[in-house]
Structure formats: structure tokens, C-alpha cells
N, C-alpha and C positions, 0 to 999 in steps of 0.2 A: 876888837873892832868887828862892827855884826858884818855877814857875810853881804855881798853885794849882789842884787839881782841886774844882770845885764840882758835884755833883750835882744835876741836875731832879728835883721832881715836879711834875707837871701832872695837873690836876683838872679834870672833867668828872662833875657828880653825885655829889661828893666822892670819888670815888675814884681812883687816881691812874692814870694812861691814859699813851700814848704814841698822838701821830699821826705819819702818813707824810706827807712833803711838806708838812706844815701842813692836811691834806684831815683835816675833822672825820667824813667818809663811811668815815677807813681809818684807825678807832683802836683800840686796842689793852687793854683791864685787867689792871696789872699786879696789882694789889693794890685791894683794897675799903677797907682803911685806912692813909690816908696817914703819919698818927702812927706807928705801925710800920716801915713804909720810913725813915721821917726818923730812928727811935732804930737803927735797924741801919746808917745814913751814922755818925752819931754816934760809933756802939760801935766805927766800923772807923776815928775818929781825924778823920775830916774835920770841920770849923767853920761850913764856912758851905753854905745850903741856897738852891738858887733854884726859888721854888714860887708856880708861875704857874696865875693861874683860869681857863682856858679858855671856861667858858660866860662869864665875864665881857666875855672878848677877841671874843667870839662878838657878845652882848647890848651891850657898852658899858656896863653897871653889873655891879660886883663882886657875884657868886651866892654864894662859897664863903669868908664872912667867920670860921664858926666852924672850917673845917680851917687856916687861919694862927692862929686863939687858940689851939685844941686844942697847935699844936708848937711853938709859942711855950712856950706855960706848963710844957709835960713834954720838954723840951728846952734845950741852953744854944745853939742852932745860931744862928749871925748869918745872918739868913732876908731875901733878895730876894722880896719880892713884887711882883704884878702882875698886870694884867688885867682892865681894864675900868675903872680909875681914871680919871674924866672932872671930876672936882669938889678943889677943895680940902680940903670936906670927908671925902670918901674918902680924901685924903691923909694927910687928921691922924687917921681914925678907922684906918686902916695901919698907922701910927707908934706909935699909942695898943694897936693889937692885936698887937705884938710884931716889926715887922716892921723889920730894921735900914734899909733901901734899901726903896724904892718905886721898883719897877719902869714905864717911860713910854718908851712907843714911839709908837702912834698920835697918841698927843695932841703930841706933841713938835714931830713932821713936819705936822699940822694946822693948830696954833693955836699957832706959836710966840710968840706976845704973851704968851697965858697961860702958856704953863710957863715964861717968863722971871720972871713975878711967883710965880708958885709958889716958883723960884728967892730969889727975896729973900725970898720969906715962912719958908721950913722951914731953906731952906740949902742948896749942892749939893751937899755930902757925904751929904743925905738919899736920893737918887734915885743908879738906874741908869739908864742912857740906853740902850736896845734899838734896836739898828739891822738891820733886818731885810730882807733883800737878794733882792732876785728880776733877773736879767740886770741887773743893779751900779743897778740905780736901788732906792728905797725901798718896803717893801709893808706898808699898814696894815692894821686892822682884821681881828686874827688872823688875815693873810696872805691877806685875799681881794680887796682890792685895791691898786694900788699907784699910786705919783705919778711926776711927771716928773723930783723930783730926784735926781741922782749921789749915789751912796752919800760919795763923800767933801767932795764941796760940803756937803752935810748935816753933816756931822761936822762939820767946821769951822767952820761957824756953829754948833753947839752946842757945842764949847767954849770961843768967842769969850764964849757965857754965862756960862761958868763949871761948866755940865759938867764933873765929875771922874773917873768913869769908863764906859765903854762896852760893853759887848758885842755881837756883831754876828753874825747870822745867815745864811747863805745855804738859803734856805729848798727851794732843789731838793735841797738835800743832806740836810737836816734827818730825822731816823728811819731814812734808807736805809743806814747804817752802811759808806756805799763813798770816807768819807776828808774830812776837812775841807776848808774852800776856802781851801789856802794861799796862792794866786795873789791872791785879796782880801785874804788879810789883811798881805801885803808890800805890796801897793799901797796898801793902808790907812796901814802902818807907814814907810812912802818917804813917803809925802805930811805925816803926822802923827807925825813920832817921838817925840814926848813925850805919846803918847795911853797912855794906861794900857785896853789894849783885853782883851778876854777873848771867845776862839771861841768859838761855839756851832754846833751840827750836824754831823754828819757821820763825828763821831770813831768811831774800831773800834777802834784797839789803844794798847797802851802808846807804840809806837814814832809814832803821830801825835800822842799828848801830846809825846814826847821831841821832834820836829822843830817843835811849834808853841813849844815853848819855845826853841829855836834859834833861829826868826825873832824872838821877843821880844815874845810875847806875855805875857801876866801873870794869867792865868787861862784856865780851861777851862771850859762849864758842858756836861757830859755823862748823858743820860739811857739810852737804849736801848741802850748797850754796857755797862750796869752790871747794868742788868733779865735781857738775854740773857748776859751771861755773857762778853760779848768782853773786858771788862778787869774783872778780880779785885780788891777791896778789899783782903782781905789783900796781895794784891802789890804795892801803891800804902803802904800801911801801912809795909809791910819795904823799897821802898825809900826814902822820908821821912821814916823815924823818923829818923835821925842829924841832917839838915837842920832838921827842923821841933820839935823832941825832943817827941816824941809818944810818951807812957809806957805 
């Protein structure tokens, strides 16, 4: 199955931003409406949208509840959300606001008690598991601090949960557009080969999606090489149309 390109939008004041290195100090506005950005992913063929609240991941309570309704309702995009989800309730008001996956990183690495019961209560096929990397250990709380554990001890206790799929950031790479952390994510994929893992950060051209998909990875989530212009939607389009029959 060829690897999936998923596009970011990340939101700061509803609007959809890029930061550098995960530094809320050095962000970026692409766009003042996210809904726009999400129906031009859409129009160029892609399905699924991962669109993270920033001031949430900031605060620890979800700010930007009505841009996931807004692209929920004027969209058919299978939508990752996340960011600042700390409650159950924010889980099921997620789900209820259109969002396929509930995105969970900090709380994951925290309080793994509770996202085990989260786990039995929605399901794992509800959530995506954000593993977010600073020098191979884990970094919470919108990348501003981090814990003791290895990135792949982590992993593997979360899908001893039941965790079903992962994404994984290296967060020095993240906006700098100078190449994904492939050296992570074969270590990741040697230790864990039946992890269903999907990059995050880093990417700049066609040819580091073509080699993450060579290591075997299963998705891409790509924001700041689509904004600036390093990889082309139509050229992603025209080569996946055959594979994915996108009309």
C-alpha cells in the first residue's frame, strides 16, 4: 500500500500558523482561514487532514473547538485532531465534533493509567498516538518539556495498549525543511516492525516522501513544504492517481 501523504494545519488564534522547532516565539501565518487551506488539501485528492490546536497544546485545554466543526461540516477529510485534550470529556466532544482520530501525546507519556481507560472506553482505532522526539527521549507539552523516556521504550508500551497507529516527530527537524529523521525512524522500525508509524517534520521534497516510503513507513503528516511550495499537490496528485484512483 503506497505511503500516505497527510497534510498539517496548525492553529494559533484560528488561524493556521507554522512554527520552527516547535518555538511558539518563531511562527509563521499561512492563512487566516483554516477551512480554505483544508478544501484546497481536498480539491488536490488528499483524504485525510491532521489539524492540531496549538494554543491548546500551549494551555492544556482545547481554544480552537469551532475550526475542527467548521472542516468537519464543509468537508469529507478524515481529520486527526489534537491539542490540549486532557479529559474524557474532550475526547467524546472530538469525536462528536467531527474529528476521525484524537490526536494524544502529552497525556499519553504522563498519565498512562488514564489513556489506558480512555483506551477501553472510545476504542484504539479512535486516537493517534504523537510521539514527539527531542535527542531520542520524549517531549510534552507542545515540545517544551521533556521526560526520561527512550522514544522506543515508549512505543512499546503503548502498543502493548493496544495503540494502533503512531506518528512520531523529531522536533529539531520540525519547520526547518532540511530532511526527515530517517535514522529514527529505522530504529523505530528494527525495533517495532509491525508498528503502523507515520513521519512527521522535516520533509522538503518528493524524494524524502519516496525514501520514507522505502523504509516502510505508512504515512507522512507534511505542513511547511506544501505552504512554501517545496512539494506540489498537483505533482503528488499525478503521481497517485493510478495507485489510489483519485478522479
Amino acid at each position: 500500500m503506497p505511503i500516505e501523504l497527510i497534510p498539517a494545519i496548525d492553529i494559533i488564534n484560528g488561524q493556521c500558523v507554522r512554527l520552527t522547532r516547535g518555538d511558539y516565539q518563531q511562527q509563521k501565518v499561512y492563512s487566516p482561514d483554516p477551512l480554505e487551506v483544508a478544501r484546497l488539501f481536498e480539491a488536490s485528492g488528499l483524504r485525510r487532514l491532521h489539524l492540531v490546536d496549538l494554543d491548546g497544546a500551549r494551555e492544556r485545554k482545547v481554544k480552537n473547538w469551532e475550526v475542527l466543526e467548521r472542516i468537519a461540516r464543509h468537508t469529507s477529510l478524515v481529520i486527526d485532531f489534537g491539542g490540549g485534550i486532557t479529559t474524557a470529556e474532550e475526547v467524546k466532544r472530538a469525536l462528536q465534533s467531527g474529528a476521525s482520530l484524537v490526536v494524544v501525546g502529552s497525556m499519553a507519556a504522563r498519565e498512562p493509567d488514564l489513556f489506558r481507560q480512555w483506551l477501553d472506553m472510545f476504542g484504539a482505532d479512535k486516537f493517534l498516538l504523537g510521539a514527539d522526539v527531542k535527542n531520542n527521549h520524549i517531549a510534552i507539552h507542545g515540545w517544551q518539556q521533556t521526560i526520561s523516556k527512550p522514544v522506543v521504550e515508549f512505543l512499546q508500551q503503548q502498543l502493548q495498549m493496544g495503540v494502533k497507529q503512531v506518528f512520531c516527530t523529531d522536533v529539531e527537524r520540525d519547520g526547518m525543511l532540511q530532511g526527515p529523521a530517517f535514522e529514527l525512524y529505522s530504529q523505530i522500525l528494527k525495533a517495532l516492525p509491525d508498528i503502523h508509524l507515520i513521519a512527521s517534520g522535516g520533509v522538503q521534497s518528493m524524494e524524502d516522501i519516496k525514501r520514507l516510503e522505502q523504509i516502510g513507513l505508512k504515512g507522512v503528516i507534511v505542513g511547511k513544504a506544501i505552504y512554501e511550495g517545496k512539494i506540489s499537490l498537483e505533482e503528488w496528485k499525478k503521481q497517485k492517481q493510478p495507485e489510489q484512483g483519485i478522479s
